[in-house]
C-alpha positions as a printed Julia matrix, in Angstrom:
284×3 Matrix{Float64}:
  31.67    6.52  -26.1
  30.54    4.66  -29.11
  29.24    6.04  -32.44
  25.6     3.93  -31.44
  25.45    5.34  -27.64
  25.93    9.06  -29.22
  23.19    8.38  -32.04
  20.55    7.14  -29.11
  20.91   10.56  -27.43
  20.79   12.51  -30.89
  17.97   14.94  -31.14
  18.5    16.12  -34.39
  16.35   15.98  -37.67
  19.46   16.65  -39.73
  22.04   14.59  -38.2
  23.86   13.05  -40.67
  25.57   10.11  -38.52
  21.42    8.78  -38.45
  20.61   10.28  -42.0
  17.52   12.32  -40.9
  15.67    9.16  -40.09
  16.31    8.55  -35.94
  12.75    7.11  -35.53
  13.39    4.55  -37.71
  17.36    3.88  -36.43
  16.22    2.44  -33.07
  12.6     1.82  -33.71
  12.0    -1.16  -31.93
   9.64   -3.64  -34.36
   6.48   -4.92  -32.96
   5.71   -8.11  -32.39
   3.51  -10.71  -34.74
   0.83  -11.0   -32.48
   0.07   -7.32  -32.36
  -1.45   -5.2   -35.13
  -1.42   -1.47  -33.45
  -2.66    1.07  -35.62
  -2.13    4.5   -33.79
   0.26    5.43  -30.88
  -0.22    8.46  -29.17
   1.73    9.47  -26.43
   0.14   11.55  -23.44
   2.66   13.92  -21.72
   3.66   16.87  -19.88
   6.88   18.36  -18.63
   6.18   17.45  -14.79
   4.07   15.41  -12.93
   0.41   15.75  -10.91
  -1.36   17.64  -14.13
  -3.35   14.53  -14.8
  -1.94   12.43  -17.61
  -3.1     9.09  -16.02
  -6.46   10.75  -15.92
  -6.42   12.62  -19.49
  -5.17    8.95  -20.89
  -7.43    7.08  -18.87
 -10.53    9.06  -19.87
  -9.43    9.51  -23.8
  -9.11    5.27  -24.14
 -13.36    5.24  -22.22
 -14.48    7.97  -24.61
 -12.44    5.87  -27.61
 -13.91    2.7   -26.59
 -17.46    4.2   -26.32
 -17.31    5.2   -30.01
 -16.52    1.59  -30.92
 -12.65    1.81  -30.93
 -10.2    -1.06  -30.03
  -8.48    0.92  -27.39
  -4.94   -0.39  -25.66
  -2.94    1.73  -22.58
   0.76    1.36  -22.19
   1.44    2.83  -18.87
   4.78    3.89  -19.22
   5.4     5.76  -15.89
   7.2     2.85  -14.48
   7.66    4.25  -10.9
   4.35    5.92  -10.29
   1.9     3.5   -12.34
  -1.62    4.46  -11.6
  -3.88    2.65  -13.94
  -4.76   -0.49  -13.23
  -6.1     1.1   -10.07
  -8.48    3.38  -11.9
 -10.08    0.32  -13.79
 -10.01   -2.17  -11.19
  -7.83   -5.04  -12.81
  -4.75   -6.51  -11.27
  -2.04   -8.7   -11.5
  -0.33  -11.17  -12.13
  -0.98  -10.58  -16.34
  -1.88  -14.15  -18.05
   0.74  -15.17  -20.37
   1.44  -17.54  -23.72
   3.71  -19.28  -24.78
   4.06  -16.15  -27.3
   4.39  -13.58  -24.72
   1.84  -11.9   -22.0
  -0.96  -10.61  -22.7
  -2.59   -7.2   -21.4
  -4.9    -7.29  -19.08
  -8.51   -6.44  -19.93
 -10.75   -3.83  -18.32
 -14.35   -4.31  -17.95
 -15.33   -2.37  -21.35
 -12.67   -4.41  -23.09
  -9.26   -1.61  -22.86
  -5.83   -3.6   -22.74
  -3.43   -2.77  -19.83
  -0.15   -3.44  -19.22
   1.72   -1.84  -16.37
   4.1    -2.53  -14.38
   1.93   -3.16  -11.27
   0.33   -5.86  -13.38
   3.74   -8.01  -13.17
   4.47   -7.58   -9.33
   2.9    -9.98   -6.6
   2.28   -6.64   -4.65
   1.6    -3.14   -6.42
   2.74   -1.56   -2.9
   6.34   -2.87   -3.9
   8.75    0.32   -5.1
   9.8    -0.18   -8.29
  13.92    0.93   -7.41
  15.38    0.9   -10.93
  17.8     3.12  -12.61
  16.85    4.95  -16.11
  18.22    2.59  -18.46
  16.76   -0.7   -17.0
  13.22    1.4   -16.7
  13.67    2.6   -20.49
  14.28   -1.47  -21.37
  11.36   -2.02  -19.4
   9.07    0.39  -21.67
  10.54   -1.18  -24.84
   9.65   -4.69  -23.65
   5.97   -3.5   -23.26
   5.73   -2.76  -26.81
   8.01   -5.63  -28.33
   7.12   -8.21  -25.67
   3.16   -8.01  -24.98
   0.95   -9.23  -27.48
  -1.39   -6.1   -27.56
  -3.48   -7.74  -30.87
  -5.94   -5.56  -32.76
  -5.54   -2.08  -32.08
  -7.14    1.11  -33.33
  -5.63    3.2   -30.54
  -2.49    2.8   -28.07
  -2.37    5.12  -25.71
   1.04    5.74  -24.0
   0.89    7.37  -20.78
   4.2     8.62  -20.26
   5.69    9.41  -17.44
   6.7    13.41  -16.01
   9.67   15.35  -17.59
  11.84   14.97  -20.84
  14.55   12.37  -19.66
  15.28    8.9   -19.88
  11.54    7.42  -20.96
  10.25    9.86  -22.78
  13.03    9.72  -25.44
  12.81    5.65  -25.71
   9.57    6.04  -26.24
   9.88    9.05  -28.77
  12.79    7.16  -30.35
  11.32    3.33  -30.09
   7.85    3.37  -30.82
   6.41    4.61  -33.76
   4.21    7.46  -32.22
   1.64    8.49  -34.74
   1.4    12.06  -32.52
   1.4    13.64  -29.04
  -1.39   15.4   -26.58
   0.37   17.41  -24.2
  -1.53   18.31  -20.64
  -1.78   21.03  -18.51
  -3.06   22.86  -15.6
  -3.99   26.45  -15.36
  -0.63   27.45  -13.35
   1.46   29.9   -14.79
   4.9    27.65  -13.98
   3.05   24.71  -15.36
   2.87   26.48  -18.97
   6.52   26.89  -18.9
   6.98   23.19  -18.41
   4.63   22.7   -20.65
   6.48   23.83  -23.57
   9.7    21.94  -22.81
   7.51   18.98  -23.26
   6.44   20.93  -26.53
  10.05   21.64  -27.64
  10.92   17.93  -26.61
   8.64   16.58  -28.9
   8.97   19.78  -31.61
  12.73   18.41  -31.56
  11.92   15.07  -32.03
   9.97   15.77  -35.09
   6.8    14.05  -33.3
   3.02   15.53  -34.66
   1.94   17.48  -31.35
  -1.81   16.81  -31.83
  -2.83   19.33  -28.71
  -3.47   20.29  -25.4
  -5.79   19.7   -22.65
  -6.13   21.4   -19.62
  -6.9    19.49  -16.44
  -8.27   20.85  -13.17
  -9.53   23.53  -15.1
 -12.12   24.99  -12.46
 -14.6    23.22  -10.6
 -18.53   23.69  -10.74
 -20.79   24.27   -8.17
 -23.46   21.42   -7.37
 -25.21   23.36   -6.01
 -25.86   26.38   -8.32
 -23.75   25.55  -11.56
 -21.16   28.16  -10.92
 -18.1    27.92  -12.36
 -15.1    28.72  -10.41
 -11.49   28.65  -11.33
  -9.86   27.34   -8.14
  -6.26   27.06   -9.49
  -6.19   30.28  -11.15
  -7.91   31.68  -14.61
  -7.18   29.12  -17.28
  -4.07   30.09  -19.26
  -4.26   27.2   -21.59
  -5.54   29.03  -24.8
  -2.5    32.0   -24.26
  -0.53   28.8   -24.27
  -1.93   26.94  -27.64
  -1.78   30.01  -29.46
   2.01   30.62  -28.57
   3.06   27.08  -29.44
   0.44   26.72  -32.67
  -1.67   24.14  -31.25
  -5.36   23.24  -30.65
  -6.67   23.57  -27.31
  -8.14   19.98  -27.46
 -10.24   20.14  -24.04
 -10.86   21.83  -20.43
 -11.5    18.8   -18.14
 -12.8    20.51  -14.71
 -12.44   19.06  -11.42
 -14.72   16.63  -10.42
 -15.06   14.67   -7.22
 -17.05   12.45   -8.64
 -14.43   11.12  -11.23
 -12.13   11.02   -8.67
 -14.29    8.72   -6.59
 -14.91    6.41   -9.19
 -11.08    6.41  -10.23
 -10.17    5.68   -6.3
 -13.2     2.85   -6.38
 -11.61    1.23   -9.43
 -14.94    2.45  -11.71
 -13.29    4.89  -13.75
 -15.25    3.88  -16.88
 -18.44    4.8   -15.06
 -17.4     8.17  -15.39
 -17.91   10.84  -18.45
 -15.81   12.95  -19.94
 -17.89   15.25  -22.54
 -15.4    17.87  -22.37
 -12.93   15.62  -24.78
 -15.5    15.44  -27.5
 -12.74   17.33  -30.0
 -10.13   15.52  -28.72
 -11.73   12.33  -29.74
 -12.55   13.73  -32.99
  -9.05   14.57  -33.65
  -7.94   10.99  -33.23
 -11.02    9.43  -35.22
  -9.62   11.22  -38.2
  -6.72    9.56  -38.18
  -8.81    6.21  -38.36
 -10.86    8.09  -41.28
  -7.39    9.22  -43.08
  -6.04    5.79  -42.5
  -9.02    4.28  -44.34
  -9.05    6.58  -47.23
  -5.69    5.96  -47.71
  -6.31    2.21  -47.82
């Protein structure tokens, strides 16, 4: 095994074969046509919490407060939202490169269901050529103006998740969860991944945290009592929001409307991200 191939894996802040300074060994650069600001990465340790959804909702309530909002859907296999905005392939392309596909509010998509002739089609790839794949969407796309890239990564702490921890320059994390006690656990590997990795964890929603009555405003916690503010406290970290579940969002996700749909409960998780824009200008 090569010197290079053992560095790639490396977790470690104080490895002296990368000097301390891993992001920047195999950040990948981004290309001239894009000016990104912030990336954020969206993750958990395991899959059907609701990062598509906690992504999807953050870049409407972003874009609503006047932000220049981009998604990178980087759950090659199990890509979910161009769906939830409506927008399909094939992406238009440049001469320079392709360009992201626009929702109706103005977000910028890429997934990979926006290069396929049909979305249906199994994407049948092994790790490697599905981490390339992820690097290419930030190198290769010309994403322009940004104040906010939002990475929706895909479940666990393998192959993906450390290109994109190690490639892009991820300004800080939002890790979400449901109110199961063996989705806390995973949880916190997600934590530790990104603890390890020396990325900012910015916080933690909680998805499918109960469901309210239409009929007399009731609140009932149908997959258990929330456990997400035990959690936060253990691992130091905000509890960012408590999205409940909600038919109606899931409608308008399955009807391609998801930007018809409101998500007050991520007021503070918006506010957390609009201060880096405020630090960023202060520090101008």
């Amino acid at each position: 095994m090569s010197e290079e191939k053992s560095c790639q894996g490396c977790t470690k802040s104080d490895c002296g074969d990368c000097k301390g300074d891993k992001k920047s060994s195999f950040q990948e650069e981004m290309n001239v046509f894009s000016n990104i600001k912030h990336v954020i990465a969206v993750m958990s340790g395991k899959g059907g919490v609701g990062k598509s959804t906690v992504t999807a909702a953050l870049a409407v309530e972003l874009t609503k407060k006047g932000h220049k909002v981009g998604i990178l859907d980087a759950d090659i296999t199990g890509p979910s939202i161009p769906r939830m905005f409506g927008i399909s392939g094939p992406a238009d392309s440049t001469e320079q490169g392709i360009l992201p596909t626009l929702t109706e509010s103005g977000i910028r998509v890429m997934s990979i269901n926006l290069l396929m002739e049909n979305e249906e089609e199994p994407v049948i790839w092994r790790g490697p050529v599905i981490a390339n794949m992820v690097k290419q969407f930030w190198t290769d796309i010309l994403w322009g103006e940004l104040d906010f890239l939002l990475v929706d990564m895909p479940p666990g702490t393998g192959d993906v998740p450390l290109t994109v921890f190690q490639s892009l320059p991820i300004n800080g994390t939002i890790l979400v969860s449901s109110p199961q006690d063996l989705v806390k656990m995973i949880v916190k590997k997600a934590y530790h991944m990104a603890e390890k990795m020396d990325i900012p964890i910015m916080g933690i929603i909680e998805n499918y945290s109960y469901f309210v009555c239409p009929d007399c405003g009731k609140k009932y916690a149908i997959f258990g009592e929330s456990k997400v503010d035990t959690a936060a406290l253990e691992m130091g970290i905000p509890v960012l929001g408590k999205l409940p579940v909600n038919p109606e969002s899931a409608h308008l996700a399955d009807a391609g409307k998801f930007e018809d749909a409101g998500h007050p409960q991520l007021i503070q998780a918006v506010e957390v991200l609009e201060k880096l824009v405020n630090e960023r200008s202060a520090n101008a």
